[in-house]
C-alpha positions as CSV (number, residue, x, y, z in Angstrom):
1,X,-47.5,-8.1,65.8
2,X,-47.6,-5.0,63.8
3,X,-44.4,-5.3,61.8
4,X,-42.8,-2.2,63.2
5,X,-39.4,-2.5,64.8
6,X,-40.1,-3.5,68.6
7,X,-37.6,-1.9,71.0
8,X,-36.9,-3.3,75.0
9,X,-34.8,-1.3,77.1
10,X,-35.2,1.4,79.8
11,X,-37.1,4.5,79.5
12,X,-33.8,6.6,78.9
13,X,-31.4,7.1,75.9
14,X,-28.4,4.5,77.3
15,X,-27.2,2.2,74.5
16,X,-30.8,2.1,72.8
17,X,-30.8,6.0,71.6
18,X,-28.8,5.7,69.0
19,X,-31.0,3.5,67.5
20,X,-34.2,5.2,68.1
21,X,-32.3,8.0,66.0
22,X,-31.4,5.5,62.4
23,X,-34.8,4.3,62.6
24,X,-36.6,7.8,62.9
25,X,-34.1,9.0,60.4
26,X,-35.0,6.6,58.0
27,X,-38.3,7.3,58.5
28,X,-39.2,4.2,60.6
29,X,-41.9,4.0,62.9
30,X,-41.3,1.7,65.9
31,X,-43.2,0.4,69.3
32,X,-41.0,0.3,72.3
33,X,-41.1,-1.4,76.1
34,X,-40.0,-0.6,78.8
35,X,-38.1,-2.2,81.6
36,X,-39.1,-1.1,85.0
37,X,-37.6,-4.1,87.5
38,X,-35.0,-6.6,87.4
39,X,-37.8,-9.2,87.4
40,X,-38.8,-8.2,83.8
41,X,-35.1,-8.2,82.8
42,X,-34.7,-11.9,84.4
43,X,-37.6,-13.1,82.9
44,X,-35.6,-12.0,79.3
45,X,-32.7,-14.2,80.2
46,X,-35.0,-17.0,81.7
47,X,-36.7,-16.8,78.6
48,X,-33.7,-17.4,76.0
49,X,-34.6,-13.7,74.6
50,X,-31.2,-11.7,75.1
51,X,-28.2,-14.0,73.8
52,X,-25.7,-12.5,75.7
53,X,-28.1,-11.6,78.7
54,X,-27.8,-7.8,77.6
55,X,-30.1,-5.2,76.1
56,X,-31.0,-3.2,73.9
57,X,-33.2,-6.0,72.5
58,X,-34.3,-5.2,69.2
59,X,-37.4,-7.5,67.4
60,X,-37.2,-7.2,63.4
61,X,-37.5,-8.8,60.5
62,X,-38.8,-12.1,62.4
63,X,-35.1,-11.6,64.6
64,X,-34.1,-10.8,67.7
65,X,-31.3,-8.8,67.5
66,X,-29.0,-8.2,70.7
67,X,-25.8,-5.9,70.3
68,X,-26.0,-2.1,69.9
69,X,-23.2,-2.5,67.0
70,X,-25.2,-5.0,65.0
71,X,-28.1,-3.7,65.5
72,X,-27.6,-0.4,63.9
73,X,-25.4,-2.1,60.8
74,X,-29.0,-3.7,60.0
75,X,-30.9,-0.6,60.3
76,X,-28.5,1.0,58.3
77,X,-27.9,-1.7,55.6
78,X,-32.0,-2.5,55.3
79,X,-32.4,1.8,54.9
80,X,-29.7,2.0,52.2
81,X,-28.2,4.6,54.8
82,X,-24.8,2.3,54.5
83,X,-23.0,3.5,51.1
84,X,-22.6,1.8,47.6
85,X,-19.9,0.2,48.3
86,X,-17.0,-1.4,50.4
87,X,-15.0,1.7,50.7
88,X,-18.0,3.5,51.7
89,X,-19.0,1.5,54.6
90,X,-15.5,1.4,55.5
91,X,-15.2,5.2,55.9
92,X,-19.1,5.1,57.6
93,X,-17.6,2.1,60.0
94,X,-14.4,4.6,60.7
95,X,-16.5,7.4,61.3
96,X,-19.3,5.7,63.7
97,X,-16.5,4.2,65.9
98,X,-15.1,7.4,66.6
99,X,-18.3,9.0,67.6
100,X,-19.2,6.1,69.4
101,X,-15.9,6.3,71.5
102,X,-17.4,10.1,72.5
103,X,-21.1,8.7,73.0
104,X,-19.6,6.4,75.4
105,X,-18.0,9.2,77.4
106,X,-21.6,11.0,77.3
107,X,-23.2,8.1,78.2
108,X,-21.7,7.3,81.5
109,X,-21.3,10.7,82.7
110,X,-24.5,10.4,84.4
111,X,-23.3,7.6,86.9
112,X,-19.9,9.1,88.1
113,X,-19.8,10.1,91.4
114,X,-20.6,13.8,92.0
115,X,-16.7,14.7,92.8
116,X,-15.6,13.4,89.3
117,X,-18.2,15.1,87.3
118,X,-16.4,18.7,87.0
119,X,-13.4,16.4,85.8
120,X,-15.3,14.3,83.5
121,X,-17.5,16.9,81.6
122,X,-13.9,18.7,81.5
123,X,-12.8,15.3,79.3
124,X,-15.9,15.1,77.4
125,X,-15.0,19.0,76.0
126,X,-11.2,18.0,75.7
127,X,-11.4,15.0,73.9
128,X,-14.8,16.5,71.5
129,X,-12.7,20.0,70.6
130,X,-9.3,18.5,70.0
131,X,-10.1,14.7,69.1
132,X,-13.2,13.7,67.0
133,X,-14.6,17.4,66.1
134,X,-11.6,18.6,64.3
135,X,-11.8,15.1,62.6
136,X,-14.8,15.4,61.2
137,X,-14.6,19.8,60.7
138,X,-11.9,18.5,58.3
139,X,-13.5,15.8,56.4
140,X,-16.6,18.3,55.8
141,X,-13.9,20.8,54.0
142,X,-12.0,18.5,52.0
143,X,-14.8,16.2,50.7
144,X,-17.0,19.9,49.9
145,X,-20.5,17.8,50.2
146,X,-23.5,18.4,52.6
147,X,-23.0,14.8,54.1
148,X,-19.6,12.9,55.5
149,X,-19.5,10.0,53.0
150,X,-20.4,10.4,49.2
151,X,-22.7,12.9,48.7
152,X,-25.5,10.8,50.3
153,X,-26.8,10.7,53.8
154,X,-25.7,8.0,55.9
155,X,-25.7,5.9,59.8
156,X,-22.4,8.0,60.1
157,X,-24.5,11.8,59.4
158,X,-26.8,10.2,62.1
159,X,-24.2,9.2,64.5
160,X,-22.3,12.6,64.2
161,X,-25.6,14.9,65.1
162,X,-26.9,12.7,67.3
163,X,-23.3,13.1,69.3
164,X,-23.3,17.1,68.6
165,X,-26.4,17.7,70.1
166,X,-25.5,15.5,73.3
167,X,-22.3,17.4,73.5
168,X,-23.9,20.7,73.2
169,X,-26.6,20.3,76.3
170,X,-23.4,19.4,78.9
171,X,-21.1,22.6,76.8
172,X,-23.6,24.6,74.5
173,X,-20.4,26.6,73.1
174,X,-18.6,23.6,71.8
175,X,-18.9,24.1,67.9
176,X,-17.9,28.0,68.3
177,X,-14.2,26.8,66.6
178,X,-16.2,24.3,63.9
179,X,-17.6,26.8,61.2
180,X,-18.2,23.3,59.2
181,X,-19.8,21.4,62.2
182,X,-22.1,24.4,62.7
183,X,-23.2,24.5,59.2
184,X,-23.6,20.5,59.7
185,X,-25.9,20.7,62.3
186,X,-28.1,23.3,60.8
187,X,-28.3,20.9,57.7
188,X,-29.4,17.6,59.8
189,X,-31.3,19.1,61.8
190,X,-33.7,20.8,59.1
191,X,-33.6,17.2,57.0
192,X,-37.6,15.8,57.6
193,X,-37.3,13.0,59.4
194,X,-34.7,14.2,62.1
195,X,-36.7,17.5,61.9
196,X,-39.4,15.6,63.1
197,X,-37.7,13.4,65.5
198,X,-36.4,16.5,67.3
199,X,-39.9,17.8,68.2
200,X,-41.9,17.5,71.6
201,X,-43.4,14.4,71.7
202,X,-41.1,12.3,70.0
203,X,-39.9,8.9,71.0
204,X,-36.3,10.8,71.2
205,X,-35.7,10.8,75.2
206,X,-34.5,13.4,77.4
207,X,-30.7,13.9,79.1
208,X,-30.7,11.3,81.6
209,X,-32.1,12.4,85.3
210,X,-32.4,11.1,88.4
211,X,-35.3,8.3,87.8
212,X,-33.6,7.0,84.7
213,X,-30.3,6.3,86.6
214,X,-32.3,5.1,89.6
215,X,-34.0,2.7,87.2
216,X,-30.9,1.4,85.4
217,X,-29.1,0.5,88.7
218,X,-32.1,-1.3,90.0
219,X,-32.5,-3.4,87.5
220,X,-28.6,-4.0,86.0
221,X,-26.6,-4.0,89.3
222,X,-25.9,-6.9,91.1
C-alpha cells in the first residue's frame, strides 16, 4: 500500500466527485479503482468491505470509510480545510448541505428519461438562480473576504465551485446576475491545486455520458 487515499467507485463523477475535488484541493494525491460489473461490487459486500453495501468506498488512514457525508468531514478535518472553531464548521456544514441539495439535482439529471430532461435542467436553473446562488452572492458581499467562511479557504469554497462549474456546462450563462459568484470562480479556479486539478489529464472526470450511465445501471440496478 502506498499510503495515498484509495478510492472505489465507477469511472464517473456520481457521489465520489466531490471527493476527488477536497483531496486535489488539499493537495492530496490519490489511487483510484474502478468498478466495471456487479460481480466486483458483490464481491465488496461478500467481503464485509462497504458497511452499508454502498459506495464510494474510501481507504485511509488504515479505515474504510463508507458515506459520501463522512467521508468528506475527514478529508476536510485532517486538511485543516474545516474552520477554527464550532461556529465555523457550523456555517461550512450549512453551506455544504445546501450545495449538496443542488449537486443532487446535477447528479441525477443524467438518468431521467429523455421527456423530463427539458423540465429538469429547467429546475436545476430555477432552483440555482433564485435558491442557493443568491445565497451564497450575498454571503460573498456581506462577509467582504475572498473565501465563504473566515477569511480562510475551506470544504464549503470547494463544494461551491465544484457546483458552479457543473451548473455552468448544462446553463453556461447562469452567473450573468452573480457579479460576486463570478469573481468567485475566477478566484478558485486560479488557487494551485484546483488550478491544477482542472487541467487535461487530471483525475477530475468528465459530465456524465452514455458508458458511465450504462455502467452504473449494470452494476447498481436490481
Amino acid at each position: 500500500m502506498s499510503g495515498k487515499p484509495r478510492l472505489t467507485y465507477c469511472n464517473g463523477r456520481g457521489r465520489m466527485e466531490p471527493v476527488r475535488w477536497l483531496l486535489a484541493a488539499a493537495g492530496v494525491e490519490f489511487e483510484e479503482v474502478f468498478l466495471e460489473t456487479r460481480e466486483q461490487y458483490e464481491k465488496l459486500i461478500k467481503d464485509g468491505v462497504l458497511m452499508f453495501q454502498q459506495v464510494p468506498l474510501v481507504e485511509i488512514d488504515g479505515m474504510k470509510m463508507v458515506q459520501t457525508r463522512a467521508i468528506l468531514s475527514y478529508i476536510a478535518g485532517k486538511y485543516n480545510l474545516y474552520g477554527k472553531d464550532l461556529k465555523e464548521r457550523a456555517l461550512i456544514d450549512m453551506y455544504v448541505e445546501g450545495v449538496t441539495d443542488l449537486m443532487h439535482m446535477i447528479l441525477m439529471f443524467p438518468f431521467s428519461p429523455p421527456e423530463a430532461k427539458e423540465k429538469n435542467l429547467d429546475s436545476i436553473k430555477d432552483r440555482a438562480t433564485n435558491r442557493y446562488f443568491p445565497v451564497f452572492e450575498k454571503v460573498l458581499k456581506q462577509h467582504g473576504q475572498d473565501f465563504l467562511v473566515g477569511n480562510k479557504f475551506s470544504w464549503a469554497d470547494v463544494q461551491l465551485i465544484e457546483a458552479i462549474l457543473a451548473v455552468e456546462e448544462k446553463i453556461p450563462a447562469v452567473l450573468s446576475g452573480f457579479p460576486q459568484l463570478q469573481a468567485f470562480k475566477i478566484r478558485m479556479s486560479n488557487m494551485p491545486t484546483i488550478k491544477k486539478f482542472l487541467q487535461p489529464g487530471s483525475p477530475r472526470k468528465p459530465p456524465p455520458d452514455e458508458r458511465y450511465i450504462e455502467t452504473v445501471l449494470k452494476i447498481f440496478k436490481k
